[in-house]
N, C-alpha and C positions, 0 to 999 in steps of 0.2 A: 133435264139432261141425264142420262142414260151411260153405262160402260164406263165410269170414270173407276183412274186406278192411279194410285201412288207410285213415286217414283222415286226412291233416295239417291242424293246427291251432295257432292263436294262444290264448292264456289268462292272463291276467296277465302278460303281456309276453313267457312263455315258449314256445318251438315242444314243442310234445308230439304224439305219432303216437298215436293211437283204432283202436283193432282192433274192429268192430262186425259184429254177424251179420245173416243175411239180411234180420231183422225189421227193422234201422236198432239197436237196442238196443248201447250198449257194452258191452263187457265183458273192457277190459285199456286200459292209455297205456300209453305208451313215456314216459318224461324223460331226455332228452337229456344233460341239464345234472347231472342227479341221477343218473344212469346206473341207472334204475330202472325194472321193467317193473311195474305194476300191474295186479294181479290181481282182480276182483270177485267170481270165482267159481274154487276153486281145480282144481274139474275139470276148468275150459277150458285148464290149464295147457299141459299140450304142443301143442295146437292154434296157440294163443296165440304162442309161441316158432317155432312152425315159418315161421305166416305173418309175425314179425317178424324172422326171421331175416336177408333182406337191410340190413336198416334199424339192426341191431345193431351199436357197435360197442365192441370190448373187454370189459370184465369187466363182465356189469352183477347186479343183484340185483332176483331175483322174488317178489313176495310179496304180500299184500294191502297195500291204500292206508295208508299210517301215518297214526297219528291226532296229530289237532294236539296242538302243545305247549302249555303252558301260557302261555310268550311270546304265542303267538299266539291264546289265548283271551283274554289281554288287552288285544288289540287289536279282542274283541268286545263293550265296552263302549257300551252300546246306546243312542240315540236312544229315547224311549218311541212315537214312530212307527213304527221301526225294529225295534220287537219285538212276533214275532209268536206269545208265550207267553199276551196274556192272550185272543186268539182264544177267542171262543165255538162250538160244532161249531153249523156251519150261517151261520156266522157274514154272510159275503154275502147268503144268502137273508132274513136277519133284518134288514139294512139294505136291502136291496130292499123288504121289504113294507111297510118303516115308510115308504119314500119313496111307494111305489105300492101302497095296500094290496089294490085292486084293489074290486069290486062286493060290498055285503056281502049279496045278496041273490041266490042263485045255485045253480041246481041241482045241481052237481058241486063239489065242493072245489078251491079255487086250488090246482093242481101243486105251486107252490112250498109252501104249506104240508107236505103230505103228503112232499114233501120235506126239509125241515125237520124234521119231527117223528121223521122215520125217521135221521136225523142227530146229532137230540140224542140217541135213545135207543142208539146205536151210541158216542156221545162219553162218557156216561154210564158206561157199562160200560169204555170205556179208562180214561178218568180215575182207576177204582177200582180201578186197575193198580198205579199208582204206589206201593202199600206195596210189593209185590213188587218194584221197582226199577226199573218201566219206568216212559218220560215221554211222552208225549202232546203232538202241536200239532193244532191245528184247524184246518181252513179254510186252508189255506196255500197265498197266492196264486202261479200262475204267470204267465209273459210270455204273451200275446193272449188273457187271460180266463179262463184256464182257473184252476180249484182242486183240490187234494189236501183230499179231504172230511178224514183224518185219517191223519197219519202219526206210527207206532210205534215206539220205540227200547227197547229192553230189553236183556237176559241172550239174548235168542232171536236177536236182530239185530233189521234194521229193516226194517218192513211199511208200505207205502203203501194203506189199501184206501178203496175208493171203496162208498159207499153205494146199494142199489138198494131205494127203498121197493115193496112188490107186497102190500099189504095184502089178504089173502082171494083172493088172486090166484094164479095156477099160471105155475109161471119155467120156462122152457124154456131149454138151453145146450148150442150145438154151435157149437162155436169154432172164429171169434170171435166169430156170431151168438149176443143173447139175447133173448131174448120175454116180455113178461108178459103172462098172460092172451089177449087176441084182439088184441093191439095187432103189429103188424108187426116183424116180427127185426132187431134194429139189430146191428152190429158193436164190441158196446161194450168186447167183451175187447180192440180192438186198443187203446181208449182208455187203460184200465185198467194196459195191459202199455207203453205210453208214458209213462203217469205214472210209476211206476215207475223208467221208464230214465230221466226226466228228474232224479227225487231220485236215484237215483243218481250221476248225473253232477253235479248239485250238491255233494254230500256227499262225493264219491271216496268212497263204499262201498256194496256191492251193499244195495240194496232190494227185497225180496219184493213180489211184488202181491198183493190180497187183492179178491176182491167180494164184498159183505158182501149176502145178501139180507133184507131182515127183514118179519116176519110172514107168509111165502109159504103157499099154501094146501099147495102141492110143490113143490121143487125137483129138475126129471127134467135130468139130464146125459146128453144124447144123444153128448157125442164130448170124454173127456179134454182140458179146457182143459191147453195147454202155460203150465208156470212163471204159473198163476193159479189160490191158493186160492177155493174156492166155498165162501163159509160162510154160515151162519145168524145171528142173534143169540147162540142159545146156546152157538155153539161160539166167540165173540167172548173170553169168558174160559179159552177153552182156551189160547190164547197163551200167557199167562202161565208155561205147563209148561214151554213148550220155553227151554232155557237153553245154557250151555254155550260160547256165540261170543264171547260183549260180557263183559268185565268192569266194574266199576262207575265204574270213572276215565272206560274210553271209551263209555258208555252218556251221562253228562256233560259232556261232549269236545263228540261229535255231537250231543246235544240242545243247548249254547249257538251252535253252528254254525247250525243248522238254524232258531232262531228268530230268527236274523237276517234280515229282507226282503233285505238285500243278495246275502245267499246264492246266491238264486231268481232274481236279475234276467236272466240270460245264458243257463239252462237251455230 
């Protein structure tokens, strides 16, 4: 890994140094105070340490972000505002239509719905995760509007993926550009790949990105997205396989973390 460069910053009162790559994405702190380098990804490791090498000092210890203690899961005892477990998938678009439902007489279907719909069915198939051990939030707001359509905690680790409805439609993907159908190529992989880094940097633990296409007529990948799964619906419950990262304490850990609004506020 390549262009990595430091970043000093403030965070609950402590100075911590962010090692972040070209894209802006983190991917290691430095704690000062804790003499701790943070890892999100363990093959950035010697990149990681070379570029924080002037900034080091003494003995410190590298490894992935530790997971809260139980102390401090008791300190996430939730306001019912405050908690953003009982989120519905889609859940803003569903309080949007009910304030504005819009013309019910109208040649094309309101976006929002078809969005919507392409959300619950993608929420539907996480939620039926949770026997296998993963947990699921919906709808999880971020700072200037933006939402995490749904994010994934399991045995696999944790997936951020954003919903793209293309009903009957043909996806085109050369990244960061994606297209549906005749509609004009947006840059939405850059989006997708910044949600990502923002639950990441909420959580101190690496999050996978995921674009989730559903009902596509084809999905043609014209140029390997970097660090973004391209899935379907049906490969929705292939997740589930992948195991091995998260044990069950800290699959629990991160999912009370993560359904706290407070969490989100600064990312």
């Amino acid at each position: 890994m390549s262009g990595l460069r430091v970043i000093p910053t403030w965070r609950h009162g402590q100075e911590r140094l962010y090692v972040c790559g070209d894209d802006g994405r983190n991917v290691a702190w430095y704690d000062r105070e804790a003499a701790r380098v943070n890892l999100l990804s363990e093959s950035s490791r010697q990149d990681v340490l070379d570029v924080l090498g002037p900034f080091l000092t003494g003995q410190v210890t590298v490894g992935p972000p530790p997971v809260p203690t139980p102390a401090e899961l008791a300190r996430l005892s939730l306001h019912p505002d405050d908690d953003l477990a009982p989120n519905r998938p889609g859940e803003a678009l569903v309080i949007s239509l009910d304030r504005e439902p819009g013309p019910q007489r109208r040649l094309r279907t309101d976006p929002r719905r078809r969005a919507l719909a392409a959300q619950q069915m993608v929420g539907e198939l996480l939620d039926g995760l949770e026997a296998a051990g993963w947990r699921v939030l919906h709808s999880v707001p971020l700072p200037g509007g933006s939402r995490l359509h749904h994010l994934l905690i399991g045995p696999g680790g944790l997936f951020a993926l954003h919903v793209l409805p293309a009903r009957r439609q043909r996806v085109r993907v050369s990244d960061p550009m994606v297209s549906v159908g005749r509609a004009d190529p947006e840059p939405l992989l850059r989006r997708v790949r910044a949600d990502a880094s923002r639950a990441s940097f909420a959580l101190t633990a690496e999050v996978r990105a995921a674009l989730v296409v559903t009902e596509p007529v084809a999905v043609d990948v014209l140029a390997a997205p970097r660090d973004v799964r391209i899935l379907t619906v049906p490969d929705v419950s292939g997740l589930a396989r992948s195991g091995g990262l998260l044990k069950p304490a800290d699959v629990e850990a991160l999912h009370a973390m993560a359904r706290d609004r407070g969490t989100w506020a600064r990312v």
